[in-house]
N, C-alpha and C positions, 0 to 999 in steps of 0.2 A: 688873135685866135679866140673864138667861141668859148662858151665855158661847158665844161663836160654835163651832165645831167645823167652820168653813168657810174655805178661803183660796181666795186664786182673782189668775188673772192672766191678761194679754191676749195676742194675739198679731196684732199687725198682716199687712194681705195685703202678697205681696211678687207683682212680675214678672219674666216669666221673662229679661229682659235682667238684671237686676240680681241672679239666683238664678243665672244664669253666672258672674258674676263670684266667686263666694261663694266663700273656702275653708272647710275644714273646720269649725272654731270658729263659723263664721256662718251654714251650712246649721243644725248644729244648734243654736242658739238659736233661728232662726225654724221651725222644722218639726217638731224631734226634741221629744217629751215625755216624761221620766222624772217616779219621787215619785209617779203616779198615784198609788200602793197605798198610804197611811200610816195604819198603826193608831190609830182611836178619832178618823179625821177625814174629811172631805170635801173633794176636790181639785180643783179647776175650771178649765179652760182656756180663756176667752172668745176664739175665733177670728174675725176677719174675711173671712174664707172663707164665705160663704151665713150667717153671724151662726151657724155652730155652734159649740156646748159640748162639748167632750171633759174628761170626768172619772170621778174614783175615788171611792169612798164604804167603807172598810173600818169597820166596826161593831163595837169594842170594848166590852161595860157597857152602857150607857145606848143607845137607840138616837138614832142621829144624823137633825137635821132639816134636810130639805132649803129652805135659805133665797136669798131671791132674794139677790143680788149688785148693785152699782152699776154693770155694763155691760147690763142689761136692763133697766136704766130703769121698771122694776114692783114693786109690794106683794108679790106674792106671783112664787115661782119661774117659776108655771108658765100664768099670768094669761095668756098672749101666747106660748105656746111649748105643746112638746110634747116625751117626753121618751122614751126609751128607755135598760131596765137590764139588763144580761147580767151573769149571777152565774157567776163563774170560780171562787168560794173552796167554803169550805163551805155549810150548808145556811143559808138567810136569809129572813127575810121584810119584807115591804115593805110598809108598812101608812097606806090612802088615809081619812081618816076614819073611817067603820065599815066598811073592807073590809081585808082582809089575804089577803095572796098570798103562799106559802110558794115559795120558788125552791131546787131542785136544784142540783147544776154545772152551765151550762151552758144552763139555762130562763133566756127573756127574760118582760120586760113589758111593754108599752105603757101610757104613760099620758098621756091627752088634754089639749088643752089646758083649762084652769082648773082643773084637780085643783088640791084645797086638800090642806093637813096632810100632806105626806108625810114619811116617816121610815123608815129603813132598820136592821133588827136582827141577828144573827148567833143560829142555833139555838143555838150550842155555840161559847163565846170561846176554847177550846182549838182550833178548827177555824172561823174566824171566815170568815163572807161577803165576797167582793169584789167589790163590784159596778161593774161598769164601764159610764157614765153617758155617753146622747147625748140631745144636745139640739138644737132647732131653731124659728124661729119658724113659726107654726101661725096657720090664717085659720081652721076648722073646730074644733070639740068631738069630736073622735072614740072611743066609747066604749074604757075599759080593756080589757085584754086582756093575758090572760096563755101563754104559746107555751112549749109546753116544747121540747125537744130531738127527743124521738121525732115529736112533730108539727109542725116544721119540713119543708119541702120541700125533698125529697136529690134531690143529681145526684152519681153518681159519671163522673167524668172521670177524663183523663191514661193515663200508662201507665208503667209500672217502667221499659222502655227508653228513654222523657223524663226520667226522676225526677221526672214529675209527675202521680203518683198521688195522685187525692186523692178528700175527697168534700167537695161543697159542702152548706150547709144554708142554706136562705131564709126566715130569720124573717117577712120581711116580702114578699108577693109577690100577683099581682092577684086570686089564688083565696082570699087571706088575713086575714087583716089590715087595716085601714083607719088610712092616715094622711096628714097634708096634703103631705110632704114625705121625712121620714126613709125611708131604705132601709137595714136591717141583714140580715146575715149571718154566717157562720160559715164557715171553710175548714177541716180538717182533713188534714191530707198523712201520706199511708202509709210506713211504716217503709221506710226507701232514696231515701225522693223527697224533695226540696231546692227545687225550682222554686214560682214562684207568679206569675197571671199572664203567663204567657209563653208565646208571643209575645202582646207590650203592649198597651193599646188608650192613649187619652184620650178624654175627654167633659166637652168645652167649659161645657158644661151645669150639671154640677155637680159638687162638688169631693168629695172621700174622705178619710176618715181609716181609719189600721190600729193595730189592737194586735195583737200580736203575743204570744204566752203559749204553755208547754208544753215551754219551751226549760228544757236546764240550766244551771243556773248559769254552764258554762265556753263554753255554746256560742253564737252570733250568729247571725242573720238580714243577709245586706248586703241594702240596701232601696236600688231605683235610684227615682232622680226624674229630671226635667229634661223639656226640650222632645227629643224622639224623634232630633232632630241634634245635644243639644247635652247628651248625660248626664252624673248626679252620681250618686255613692252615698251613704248612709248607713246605720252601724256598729246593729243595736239588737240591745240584751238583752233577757233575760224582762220581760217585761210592762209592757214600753215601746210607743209609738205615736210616730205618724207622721201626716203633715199633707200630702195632696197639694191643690195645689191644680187649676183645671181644665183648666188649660194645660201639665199636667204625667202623665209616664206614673210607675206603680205595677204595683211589682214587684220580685220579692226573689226570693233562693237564699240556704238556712243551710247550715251545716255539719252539719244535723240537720234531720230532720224538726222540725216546730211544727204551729200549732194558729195562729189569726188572726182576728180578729174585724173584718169591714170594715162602713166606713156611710158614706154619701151624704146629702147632701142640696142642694137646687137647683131645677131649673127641673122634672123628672119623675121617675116612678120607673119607667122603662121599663128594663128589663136589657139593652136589645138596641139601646139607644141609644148607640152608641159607635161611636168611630173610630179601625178597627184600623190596627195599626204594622207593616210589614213587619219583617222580623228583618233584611232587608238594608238596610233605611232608618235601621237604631239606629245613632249615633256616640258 
């Protein structure tokens, strides 16, 4: 037998009476994700939040297979799920049986559920792919799809005197794309703007995760969480994520502009299903 090139670990849902109490130490253990990125392996975060996957797949040599895990309770990864891969490293391909799909920085892929055989490879191991991996369970087979960057759907919002200029890109959206549940996107914030998200919403509905990437080494994102009365923050580096869940707002200011990769998954993929937070109602 092959030797695994897969770890993986769970992360139970918490409530927002018990995510009050949290100090530091214990916000991040249940929310905060580092280690996505580790060369020549595949990194998996089994969430209790809508049963989504947040993980990493960096492609050293030999290309890495993506294999089910014992919290999916399936043969194969993708048997009962559905998955989404955003390539933030270098150039990579990601290869479904007899299909192969070359990924840019920054081009996503869809891939349905019961995709067999996948595996993830880096063009150039001097320059290795990072692909950063959503999952979610799936009632439908919805055909693969590959989305690059330029054919993402852009909003530019904000404005330099908010410090939040930015531009959104919607991988996934209703002129687009088809999937049972995943919603991804991309944020990218302009040089002087810091904000994201703000002013808040939540959506009861379905829960979010962030990564966050583009940052320097020395500089952070504070990531606010909590119920709209009763806020937390949490500290993240480059190319770390973050776990909201749906009874929680999401939202951050660095010391630097960044770059953010969010995804949803839950009851719809309606963008306008939300319920905004006043900026006088945050405590």
């Amino acid at each position: 037998m092959s030797q695994s090139h897969t770890d993986y670990t769970s992360r139970f849902a918490i409530d927002p009476v018990a995510a009050a109490a949290m100090g530091t130490d214990e916000l991040r253990h249940n929310f905060h994700i580092d280690g996505l990125f580790q060369s020549g392996r595949i990194s998996l975060t089994y969430t209790h939040y809508d049963r989504m996957i947040v993980g990493g797949a960096v492609p050293i040599g030999s290309p890495l297979q993506l294999e089910a895990i014992k919290p999916t309770g399936t043969k194969g990864f993708l048997d009962r799920r559905e998955l989404i891969a955003v390539n933030i490293g270098g150039v990579g391909v990601i290869t479904t049986g007899g299909q192969s799909f070359e990924l840019q920085a920054r081009d996503m892929l869809y891939l349905g559920m019961g995709t067999q055989d996948v595996s993830f490879a880096s063009a150039d191991e001097g320059a290795p792919a990072k692909f950063y991996l959503l999952s979610a369970p799936a009632h439908l087979a919805h055909p693969s799809r590959l989305i690059r960057i330029g054919d993402a759907k852009r909003l530019d919002l904000g404005s330099k005197d908010a410090c939040n200029e930015r531009s959104i890109f919607q991988f996934i959206h209703a002129d687009g794309a088809k999937t049972c549940q995943l919603v991804v996107g991309m944020t990218q914030l302009a040089p002087g703007s810091i904000w994201n998200t703000m002013p808040c919403h939540v959506h009861d509905r379905r829960m979010e995760a962030y990564l966050y990437f583009d940052l320097a080494e020395t500089a952070r994102v504070f990531h606010f969480m909590g119920e709209p009365d009763e806020t937390r923050h949490i500290v993240m580096g480059n190319e770390e994520a973050v776990l909201s869940p749906g009874w929680s707002i999401h939202s951050g200011a660095g010391t630097s502009n960044y770059a953010f990769i969010w995804a949803m998954a839950g009851d719809n993929v309606d963008y306008t299903d939300v319920d905004p937070v006043a900026l006088g109602d945050l405590r």
